[in-house]
C-alpha positions as CSV (number, residue, x, y, z in Angstrom):
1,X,-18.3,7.0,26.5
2,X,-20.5,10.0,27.6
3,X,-23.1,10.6,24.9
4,X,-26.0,12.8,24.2
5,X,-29.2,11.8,22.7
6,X,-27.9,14.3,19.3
7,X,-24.8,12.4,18.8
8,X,-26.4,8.8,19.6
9,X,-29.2,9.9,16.9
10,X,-26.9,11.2,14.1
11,X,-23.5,9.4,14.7
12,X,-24.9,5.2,15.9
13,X,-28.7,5.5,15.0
14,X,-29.8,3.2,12.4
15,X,-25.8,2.7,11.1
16,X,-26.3,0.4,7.1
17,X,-22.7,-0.1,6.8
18,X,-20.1,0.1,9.5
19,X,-16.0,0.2,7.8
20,X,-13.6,-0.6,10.1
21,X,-10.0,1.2,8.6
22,X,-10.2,4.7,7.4
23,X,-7.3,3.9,4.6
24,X,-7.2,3.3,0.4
25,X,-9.3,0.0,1.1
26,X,-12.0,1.3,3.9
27,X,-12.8,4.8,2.0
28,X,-12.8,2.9,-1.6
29,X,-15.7,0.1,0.1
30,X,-17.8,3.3,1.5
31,X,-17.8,5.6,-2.1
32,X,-18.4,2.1,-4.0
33,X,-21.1,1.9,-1.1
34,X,-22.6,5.4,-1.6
35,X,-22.7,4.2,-5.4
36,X,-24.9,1.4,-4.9
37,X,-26.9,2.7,-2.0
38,X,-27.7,6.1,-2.1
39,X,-29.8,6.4,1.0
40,X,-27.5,4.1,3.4
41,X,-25.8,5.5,6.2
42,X,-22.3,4.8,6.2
43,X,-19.9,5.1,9.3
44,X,-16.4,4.7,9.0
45,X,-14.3,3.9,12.2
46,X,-10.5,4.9,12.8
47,X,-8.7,4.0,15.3
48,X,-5.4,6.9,14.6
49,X,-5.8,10.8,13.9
50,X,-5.0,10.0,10.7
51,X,-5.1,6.5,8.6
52,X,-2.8,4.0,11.0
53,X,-1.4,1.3,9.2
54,X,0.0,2.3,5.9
55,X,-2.2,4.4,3.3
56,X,-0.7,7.6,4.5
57,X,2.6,6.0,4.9
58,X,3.9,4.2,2.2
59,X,6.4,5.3,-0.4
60,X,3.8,6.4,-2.8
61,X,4.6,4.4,-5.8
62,X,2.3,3.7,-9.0
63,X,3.7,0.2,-9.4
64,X,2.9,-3.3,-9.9
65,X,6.0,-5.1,-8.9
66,X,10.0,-5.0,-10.3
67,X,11.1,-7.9,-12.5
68,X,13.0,-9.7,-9.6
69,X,10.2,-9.2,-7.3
70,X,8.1,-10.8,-10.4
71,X,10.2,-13.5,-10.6
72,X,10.3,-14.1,-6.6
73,X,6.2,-14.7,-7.0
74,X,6.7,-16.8,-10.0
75,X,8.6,-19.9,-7.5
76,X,5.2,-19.7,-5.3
77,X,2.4,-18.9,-7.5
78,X,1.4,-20.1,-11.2
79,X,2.0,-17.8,-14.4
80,X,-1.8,-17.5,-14.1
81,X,-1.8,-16.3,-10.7
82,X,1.5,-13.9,-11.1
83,X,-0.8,-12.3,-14.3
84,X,-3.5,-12.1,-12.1
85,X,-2.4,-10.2,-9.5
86,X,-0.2,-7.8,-11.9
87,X,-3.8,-7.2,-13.7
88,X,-5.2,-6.2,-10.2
89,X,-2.9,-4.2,-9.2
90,X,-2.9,-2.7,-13.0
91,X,-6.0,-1.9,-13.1
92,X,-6.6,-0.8,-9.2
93,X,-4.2,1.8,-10.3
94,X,-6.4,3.3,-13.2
95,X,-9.7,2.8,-10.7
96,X,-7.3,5.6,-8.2
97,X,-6.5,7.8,-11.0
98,X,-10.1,7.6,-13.0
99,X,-11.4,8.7,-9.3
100,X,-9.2,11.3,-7.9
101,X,-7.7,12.6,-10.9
102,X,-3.6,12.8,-12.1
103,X,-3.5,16.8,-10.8
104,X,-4.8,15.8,-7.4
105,X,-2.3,13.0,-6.3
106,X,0.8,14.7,-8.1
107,X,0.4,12.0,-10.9
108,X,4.5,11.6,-12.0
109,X,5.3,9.2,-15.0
110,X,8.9,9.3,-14.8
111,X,9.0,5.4,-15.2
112,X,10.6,2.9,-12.5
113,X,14.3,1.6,-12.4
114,X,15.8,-1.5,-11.0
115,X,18.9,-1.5,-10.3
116,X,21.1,-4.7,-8.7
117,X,24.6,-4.6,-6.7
118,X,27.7,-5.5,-7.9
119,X,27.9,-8.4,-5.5
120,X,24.6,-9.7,-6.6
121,X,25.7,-10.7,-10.1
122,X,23.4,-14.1,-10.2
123,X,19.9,-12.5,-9.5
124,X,21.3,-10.1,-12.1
125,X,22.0,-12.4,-14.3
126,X,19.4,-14.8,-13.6
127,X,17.2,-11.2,-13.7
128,X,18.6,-10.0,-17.6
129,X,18.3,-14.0,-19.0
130,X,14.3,-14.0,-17.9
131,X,13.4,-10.3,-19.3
132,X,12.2,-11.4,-22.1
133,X,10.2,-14.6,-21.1
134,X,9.1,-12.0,-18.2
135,X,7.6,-9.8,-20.9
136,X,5.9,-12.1,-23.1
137,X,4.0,-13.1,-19.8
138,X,2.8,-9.2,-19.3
139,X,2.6,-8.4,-23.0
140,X,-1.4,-9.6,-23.4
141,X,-1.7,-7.0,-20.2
142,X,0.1,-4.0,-21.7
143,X,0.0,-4.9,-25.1
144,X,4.0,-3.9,-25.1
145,X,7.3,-4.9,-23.6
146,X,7.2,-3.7,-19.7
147,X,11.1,-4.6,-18.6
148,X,14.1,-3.4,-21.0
149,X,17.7,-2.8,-20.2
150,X,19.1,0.6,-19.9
151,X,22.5,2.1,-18.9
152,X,22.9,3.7,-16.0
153,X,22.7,7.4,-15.9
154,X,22.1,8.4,-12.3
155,X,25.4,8.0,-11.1
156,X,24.8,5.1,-8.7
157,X,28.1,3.3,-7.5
158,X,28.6,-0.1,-7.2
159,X,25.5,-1.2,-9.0
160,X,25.7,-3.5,-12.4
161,X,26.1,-1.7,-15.7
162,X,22.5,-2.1,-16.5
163,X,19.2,-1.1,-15.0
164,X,15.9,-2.7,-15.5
165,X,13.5,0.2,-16.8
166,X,9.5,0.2,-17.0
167,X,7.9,2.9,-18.4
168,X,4.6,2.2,-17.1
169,X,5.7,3.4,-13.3
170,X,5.0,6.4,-11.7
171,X,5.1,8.7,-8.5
172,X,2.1,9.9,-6.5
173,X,2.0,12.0,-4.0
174,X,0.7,10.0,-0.7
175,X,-0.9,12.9,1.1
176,X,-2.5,14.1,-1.4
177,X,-3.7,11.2,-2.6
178,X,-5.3,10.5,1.0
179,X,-6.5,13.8,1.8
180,X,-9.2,13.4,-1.7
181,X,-10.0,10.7,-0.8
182,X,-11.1,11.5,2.9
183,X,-12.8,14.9,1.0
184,X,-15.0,12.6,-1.4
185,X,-16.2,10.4,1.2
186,X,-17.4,13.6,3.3
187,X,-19.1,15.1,0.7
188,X,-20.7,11.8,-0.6
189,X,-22.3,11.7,3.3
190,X,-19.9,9.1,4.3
191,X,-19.5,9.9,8.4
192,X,-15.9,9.5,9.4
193,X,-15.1,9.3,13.5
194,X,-11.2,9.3,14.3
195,X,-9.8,7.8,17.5
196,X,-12.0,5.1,17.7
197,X,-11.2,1.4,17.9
198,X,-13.8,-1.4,17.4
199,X,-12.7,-3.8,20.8
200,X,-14.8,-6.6,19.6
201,X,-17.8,-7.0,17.9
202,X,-20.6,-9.8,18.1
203,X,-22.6,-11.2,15.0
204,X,-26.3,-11.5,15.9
205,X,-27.2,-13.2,12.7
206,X,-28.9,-10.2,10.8
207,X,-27.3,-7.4,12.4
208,X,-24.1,-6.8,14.3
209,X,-23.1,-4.9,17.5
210,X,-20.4,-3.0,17.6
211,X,-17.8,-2.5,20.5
212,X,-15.9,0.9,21.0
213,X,-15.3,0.3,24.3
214,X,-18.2,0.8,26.9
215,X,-20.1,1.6,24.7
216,X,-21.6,-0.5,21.6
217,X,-24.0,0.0,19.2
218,X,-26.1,-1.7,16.2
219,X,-24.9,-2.0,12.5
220,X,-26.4,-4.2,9.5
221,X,-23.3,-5.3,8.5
222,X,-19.2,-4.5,9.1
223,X,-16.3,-4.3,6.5
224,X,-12.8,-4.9,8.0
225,X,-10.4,-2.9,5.9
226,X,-7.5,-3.1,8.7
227,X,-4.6,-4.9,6.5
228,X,-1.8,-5.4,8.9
229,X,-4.1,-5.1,11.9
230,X,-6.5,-8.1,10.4
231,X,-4.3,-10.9,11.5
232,X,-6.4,-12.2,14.5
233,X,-9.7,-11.9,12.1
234,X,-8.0,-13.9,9.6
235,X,-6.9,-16.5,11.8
236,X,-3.1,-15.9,11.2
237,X,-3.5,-15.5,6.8
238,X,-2.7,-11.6,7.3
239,X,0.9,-10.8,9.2
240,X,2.1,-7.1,10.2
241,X,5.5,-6.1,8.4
242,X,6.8,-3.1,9.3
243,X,8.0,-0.8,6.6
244,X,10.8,1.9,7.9
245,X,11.4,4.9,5.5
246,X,13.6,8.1,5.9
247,X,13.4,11.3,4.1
248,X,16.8,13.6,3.2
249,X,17.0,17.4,3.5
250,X,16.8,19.1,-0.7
251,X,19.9,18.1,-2.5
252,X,21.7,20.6,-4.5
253,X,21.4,19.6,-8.3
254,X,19.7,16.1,-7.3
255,X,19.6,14.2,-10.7
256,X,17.5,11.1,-10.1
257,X,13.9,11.3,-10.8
258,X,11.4,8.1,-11.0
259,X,11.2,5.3,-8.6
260,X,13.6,2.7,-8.3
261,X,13.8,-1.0,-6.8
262,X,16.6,-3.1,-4.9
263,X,16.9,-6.3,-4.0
264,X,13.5,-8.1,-4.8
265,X,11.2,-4.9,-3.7
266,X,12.5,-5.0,-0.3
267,X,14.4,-1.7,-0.8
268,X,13.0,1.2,-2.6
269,X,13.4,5.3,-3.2
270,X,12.2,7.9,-5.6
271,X,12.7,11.4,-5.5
272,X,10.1,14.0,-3.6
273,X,11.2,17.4,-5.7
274,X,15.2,17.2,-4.8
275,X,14.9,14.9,-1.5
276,X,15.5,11.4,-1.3
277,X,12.5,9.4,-0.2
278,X,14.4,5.8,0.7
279,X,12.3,2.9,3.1
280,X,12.7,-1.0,3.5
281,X,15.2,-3.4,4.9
282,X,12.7,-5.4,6.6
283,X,14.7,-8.7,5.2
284,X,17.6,-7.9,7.4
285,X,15.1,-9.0,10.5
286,X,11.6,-10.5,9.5
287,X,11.1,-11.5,12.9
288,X,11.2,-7.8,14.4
289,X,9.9,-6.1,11.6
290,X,6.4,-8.6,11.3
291,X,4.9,-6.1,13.8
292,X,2.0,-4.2,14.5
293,X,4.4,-1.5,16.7
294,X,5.5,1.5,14.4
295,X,9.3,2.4,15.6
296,X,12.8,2.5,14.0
297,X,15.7,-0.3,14.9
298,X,19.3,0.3,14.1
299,X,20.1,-2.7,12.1
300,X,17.4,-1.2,9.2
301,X,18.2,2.4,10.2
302,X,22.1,2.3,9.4
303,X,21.1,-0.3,6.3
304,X,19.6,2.3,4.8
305,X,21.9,5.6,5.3
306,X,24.2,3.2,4.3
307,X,23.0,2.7,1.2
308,X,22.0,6.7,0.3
309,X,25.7,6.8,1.0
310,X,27.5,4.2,-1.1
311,X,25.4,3.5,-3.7
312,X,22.2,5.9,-4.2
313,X,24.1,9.1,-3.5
314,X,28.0,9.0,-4.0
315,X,30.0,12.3,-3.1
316,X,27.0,13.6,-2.0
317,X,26.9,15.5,1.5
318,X,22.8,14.4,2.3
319,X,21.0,15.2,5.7
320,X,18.7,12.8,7.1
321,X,15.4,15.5,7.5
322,X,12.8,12.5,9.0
323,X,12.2,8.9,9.8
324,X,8.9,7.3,10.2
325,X,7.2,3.7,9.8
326,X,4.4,2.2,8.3
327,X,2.4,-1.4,8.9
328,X,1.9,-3.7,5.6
329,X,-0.1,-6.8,5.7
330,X,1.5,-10.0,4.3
331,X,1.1,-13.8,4.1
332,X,2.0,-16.5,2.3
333,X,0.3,-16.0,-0.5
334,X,0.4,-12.6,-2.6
335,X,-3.1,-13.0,-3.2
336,X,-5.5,-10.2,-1.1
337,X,-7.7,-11.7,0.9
338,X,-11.5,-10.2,0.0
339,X,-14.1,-12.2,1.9
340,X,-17.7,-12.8,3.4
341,X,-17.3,-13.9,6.6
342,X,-20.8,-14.1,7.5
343,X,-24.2,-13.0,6.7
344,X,-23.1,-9.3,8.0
345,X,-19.4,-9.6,8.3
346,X,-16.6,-8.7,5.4
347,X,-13.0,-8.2,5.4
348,X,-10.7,-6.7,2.4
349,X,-7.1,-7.3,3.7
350,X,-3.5,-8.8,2.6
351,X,-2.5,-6.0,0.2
352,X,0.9,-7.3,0.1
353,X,3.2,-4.4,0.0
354,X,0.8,-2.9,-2.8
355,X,-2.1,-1.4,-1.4
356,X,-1.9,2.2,-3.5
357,X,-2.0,0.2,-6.5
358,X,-4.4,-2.6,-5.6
359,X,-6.2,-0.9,-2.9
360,X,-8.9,0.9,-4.5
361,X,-9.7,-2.2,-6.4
362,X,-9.8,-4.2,-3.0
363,X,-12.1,-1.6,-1.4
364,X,-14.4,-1.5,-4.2
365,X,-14.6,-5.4,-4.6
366,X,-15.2,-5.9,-0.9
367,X,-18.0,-3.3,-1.4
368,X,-19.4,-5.2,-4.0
369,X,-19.9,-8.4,-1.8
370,X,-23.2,-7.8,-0.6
């Protein structure tokens, strides 16, 4: 890297807080940074154009989990941990709307839908029996029932008679939602250099230098916030899954509106204005989708137009408009992973599938470690 004496002064002179991850995590850790130290100077590092792993990706859902993906949790983590990590995601929610405001990200409360094939009749069943134990559970949270059963009025074919509704779901609009986010962190002085990824980095006890490259340069301390990208940091606890997600043409007279679940969380779609946002299908090949390679494979691909076509929108004549791919990070525990590594080294990763509603929260708690 060929650099003057101006850009080594103002860009890598005297650097307080180096974030690695430009996404909901990285830019809530430098604004709860700014907070708590005014005069710092913060450098955050991105390795795309644009946020690369999923915060710019994603479906953007205001949503804490359906009831079968509840219930999935509940067989590998305690009541206590399930409440937990429903609270998180609650409340990192409010932290994203308090901070950007409901105008800015497109703030939609239509309320989320679950809705189960006709071939699945046991986790339906199995789904409609725990609805109420599912609810006392959540009720100390929301201080009212979350799941109830409703009829459905979409039109959806070959799905059971009943829905799962929760009112406390909503829509945002991604984009937006990014773009404030990246506007508050340059006007709070927060310096923000795209294209660049940290090759390796070496912890000097008190201080850490930084690799882009040839070139390196001195930071007090470094905050991780790379999610999917964090598995070699996190010695294997964080694993890339790829989300794939497709986007239809307007529909004529579209009448869904809200967001709405499949098959445990691992197929999802809402409505953007009369377009059908639908993504997932990762189950249908864990091993090819736990990647860190953005791309489309046929298996998911024809999964999901198969499913705008039979079930989501029946008698319907839909063009496929776009098809893109995001990268989550997962392990085997839901639980996000928010940690001092050393005396100058912090990670914020594992969102889980969730990071618009538990990322701001993440980001600010990984700030709050030193």
């Amino acid at each position: 890297m060929d650099l003057s004496y101006w850009e080594l002064k103002n860009w890598f002179t005297d650097v307080d807080y180096t974030i690695v991850g430009s996404g909901i995590v990285g830019l809530h850790a430098a604004l709860r940074l700014r907070e708590r130290f005014p005069d710092s100077k913060i450098l955050v590092l991105e390795k795309g154009m644009l946020p690369q792993g999923a915060s710019t990706k994603n479906a953007g859902f205001a949503c804490f989990g359906s009831l079968s993906e509840i219930m999935d949790d509940l067989k590998s983590h305690s009541e206590e941990e399930v409440l937990n990590l429903v609270q998180k995601r609650w409340k990192g929610l409010q932290l994203l709307r308090k901070r950007l405001g409901d105008d800015t990200i497109d703030f939609k409360p239509y309320g989320g839908y679950e809705l189960f094939l006709r071939d699945n009749t046991s986790n339906y069943d199995d789904c409609l029996r725990k609805l109420p134990f599912i609810n006392e559970i959540l009720r100390p949270l929301f201080k009212a029932a979350v799941f109830a059963k409703e009829i459905d009025r979409f039109g959806f074919n070959g799905v059971q008679e009943y829905l799962v509704f929760n009112p406390f779901e909503a829509q945002i609009d991604t984009g937006n939602m990014m773009q404030a986010l990246l506007k508050a962190a340059v006007a709070e002085n927060i310096l923000i250099l795209n294209q660049q990824t940290v090759t390796s980095y070496v912890d000097k006890g008190n201080r850490v230098e930084v690799a882009l490259g040839d070139f390196s340069y001195i930071s007090k301390k470094i905050f991780f916030a790379t999610n999917g990208f964090a598995n070699e940091l996190t010695n294997g606890a964080v694993k890339p899954a790829r989300a794939q997600v497709l986007i239809t043409e307007p529909i004529k007279n579209l009448d869904v509106r809200g967001t709405f679940h499949l098959d445990r969380g691992y197929y999802y779609f809402r409505n953007i204005g009369d377009r059908i946002l639908l993504g997932g299908g990762r189950n249908l090949d864990f091993e090819t989708e736990n990647t860190t390679a953005f791309g489309q494979t046929e298996i998911v691909q024809k999964k999901l137009e198969q499913l705008l076509k039979e079930v989501i929108l029946p008698n319907q004549d839909f063009q496929i408009a776009h098809r893109w791919s995001g990268i989550m990070g997962i392990g085997n525990s839901k639980n996000p992973i928010v940690l001092q590594v050393s005396d100058t080294v912090y990670c914020g990763v594992r969102l889980g599938g969730m990071g618009v509603a538990i990322g701001s929260l993440i980001g600010t708690e990984l700030a709050d470690l030193v």
